[in-house]
N, C-alpha and C positions, 0 to 999 in steps of 0.2 A: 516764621518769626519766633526767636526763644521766649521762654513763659518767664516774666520775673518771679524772682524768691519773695515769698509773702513772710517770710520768718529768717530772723537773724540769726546768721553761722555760729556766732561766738556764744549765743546760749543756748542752741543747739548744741554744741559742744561739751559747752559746763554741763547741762543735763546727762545726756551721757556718759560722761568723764564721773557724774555724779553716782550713775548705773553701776557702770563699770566698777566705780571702787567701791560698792557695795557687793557687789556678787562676782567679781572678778569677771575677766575674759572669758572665760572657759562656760562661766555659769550664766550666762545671759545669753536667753536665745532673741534671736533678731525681732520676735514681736515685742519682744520687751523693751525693745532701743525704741519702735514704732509707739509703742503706749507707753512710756516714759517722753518721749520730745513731741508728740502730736502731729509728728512727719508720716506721709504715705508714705506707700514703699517702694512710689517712684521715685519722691522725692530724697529721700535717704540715699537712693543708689544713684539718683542723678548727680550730688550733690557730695556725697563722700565716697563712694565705689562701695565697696565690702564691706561687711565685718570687722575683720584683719584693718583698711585705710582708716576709718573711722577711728578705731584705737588709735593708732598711729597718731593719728589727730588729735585725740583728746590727750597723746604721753605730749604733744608736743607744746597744748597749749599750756598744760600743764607746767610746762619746762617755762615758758614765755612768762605767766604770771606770777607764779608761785616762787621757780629758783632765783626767777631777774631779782623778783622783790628781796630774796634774800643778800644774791650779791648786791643791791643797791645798797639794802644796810649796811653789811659786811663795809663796802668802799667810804659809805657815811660818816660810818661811828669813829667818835670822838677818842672815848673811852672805850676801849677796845674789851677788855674783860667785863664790862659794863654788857657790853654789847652781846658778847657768847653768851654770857650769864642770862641775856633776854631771849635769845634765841634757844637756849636751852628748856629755859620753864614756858615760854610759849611752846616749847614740843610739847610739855609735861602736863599743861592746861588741854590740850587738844588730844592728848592721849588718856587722859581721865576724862576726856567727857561720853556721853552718850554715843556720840560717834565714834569715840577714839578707837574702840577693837578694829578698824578697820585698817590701820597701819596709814602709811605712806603710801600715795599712788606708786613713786618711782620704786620702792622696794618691794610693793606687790607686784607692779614685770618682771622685778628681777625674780622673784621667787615661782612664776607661774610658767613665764615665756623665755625669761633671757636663756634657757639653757638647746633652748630648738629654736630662736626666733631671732637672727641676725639685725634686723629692720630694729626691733625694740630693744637689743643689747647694742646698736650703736649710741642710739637717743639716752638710751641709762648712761653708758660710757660718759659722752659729751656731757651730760649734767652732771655728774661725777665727780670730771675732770672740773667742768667750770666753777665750782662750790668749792672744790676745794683749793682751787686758784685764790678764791676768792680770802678763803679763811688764811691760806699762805700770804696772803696780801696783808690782809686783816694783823695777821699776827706781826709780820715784819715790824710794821707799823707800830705797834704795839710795843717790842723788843727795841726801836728806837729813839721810842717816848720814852723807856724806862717803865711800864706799866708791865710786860710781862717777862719772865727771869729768861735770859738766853743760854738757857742747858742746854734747849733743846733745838733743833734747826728749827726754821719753821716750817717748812714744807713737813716732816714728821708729825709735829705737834697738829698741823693742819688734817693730814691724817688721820691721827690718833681722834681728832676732835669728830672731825665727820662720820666715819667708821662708829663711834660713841652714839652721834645724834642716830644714826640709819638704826643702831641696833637698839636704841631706845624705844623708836615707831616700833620691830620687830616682836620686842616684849610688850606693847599695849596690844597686841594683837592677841596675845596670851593671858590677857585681862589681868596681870600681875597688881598689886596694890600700891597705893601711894607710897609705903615704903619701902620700895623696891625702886622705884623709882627718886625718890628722892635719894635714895643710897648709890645710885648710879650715878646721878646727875654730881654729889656730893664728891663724891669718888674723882671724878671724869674734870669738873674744873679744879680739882686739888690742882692739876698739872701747871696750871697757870700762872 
């Protein structure tokens, strides 16, 4: 008879996911996933396989909470520059705080594994892609409100936008100063 899980997946996860983007992939050896979640190390291997799946797991869940929540905004909002403009200084809150050196989950894959690790350059891909569907949506929307100036397509300006936010996380990881950051951000929705 199989043994029930006395601990739930999904914060086992967040813990990890928590590990992981503190010390990256590379730097976390496998007791520290065990004394960070309180899982044996049966139950780790039962229950995520490796190393390697377990990440896997935490890029994914990561995609599920984190990017939905933004395209849900993204599809929400009213005020469309209203809306980047939140999503911009919410990076910029999170990138100045005590945490913030740590970057982006999805841009710490890309910078550690996407260049040897097909499995976590598909899941970066696909969140990518979906964000910036999202903001191409976003912006459309926006260009036929009359709320943002149509120079630019928007699939580009969608680009340009996301490209913007990812390399914002990249300089909080650089501990750069508030005004550096606010000269980017300042910068980055001029396009608007």
């Amino acid at each position: 008879m199989p043994r029930t899980k006395s601990f739930n997946e999904e914060d086992m996860l967040d813990k990890a996911k928590e590990l992981f983007w503190r010390k990256g992939f590379n730097g976390t050896p496998p007791q520290d996933i065990l004394d960070e979640t309180g899982l044996s190390r049966s139950s780790l291997y039962d229950t995520y396989g490796d190393k390697h799946s377990l990440f896997i797991k935490t890029l994914q869940r990561y995609r599920d909470c984190e990017t939905v929540a933004v395209i849900s905004f993204l599809d929400q909002a009213e005020d469309i520059p209203h809306a980047i403009r939140q999503l911009f200084h919410e990076t910029q809150r999170e990138c100045l705080s005590p945490q913030g050196r740590r970057g982006c989950y999805m841009i710490n894959a890309v910078h550690e594994l996407v260049p040897h690790d097909p499995t976590v350059e598909t899941i970066v891909q696909e969140n990518r892609q979906a964000t910036e569907d999202a903001f191409t949506r976003a912006i459309r929307r926006g260009q036929q409100k009359g709320q943002i100036a149509k120079e630019h397509q928007p699939r580009s300006l969608a680009r340009f936008l996301l490209n913007s936010l990812w390399g914002l996380t990249t300089q909080a990881k650089l501990g750069v100063d508030k005004k550096v950051v606010d000269d980017i951000i300042k910068t980055t929705l001029s396009f608007l």
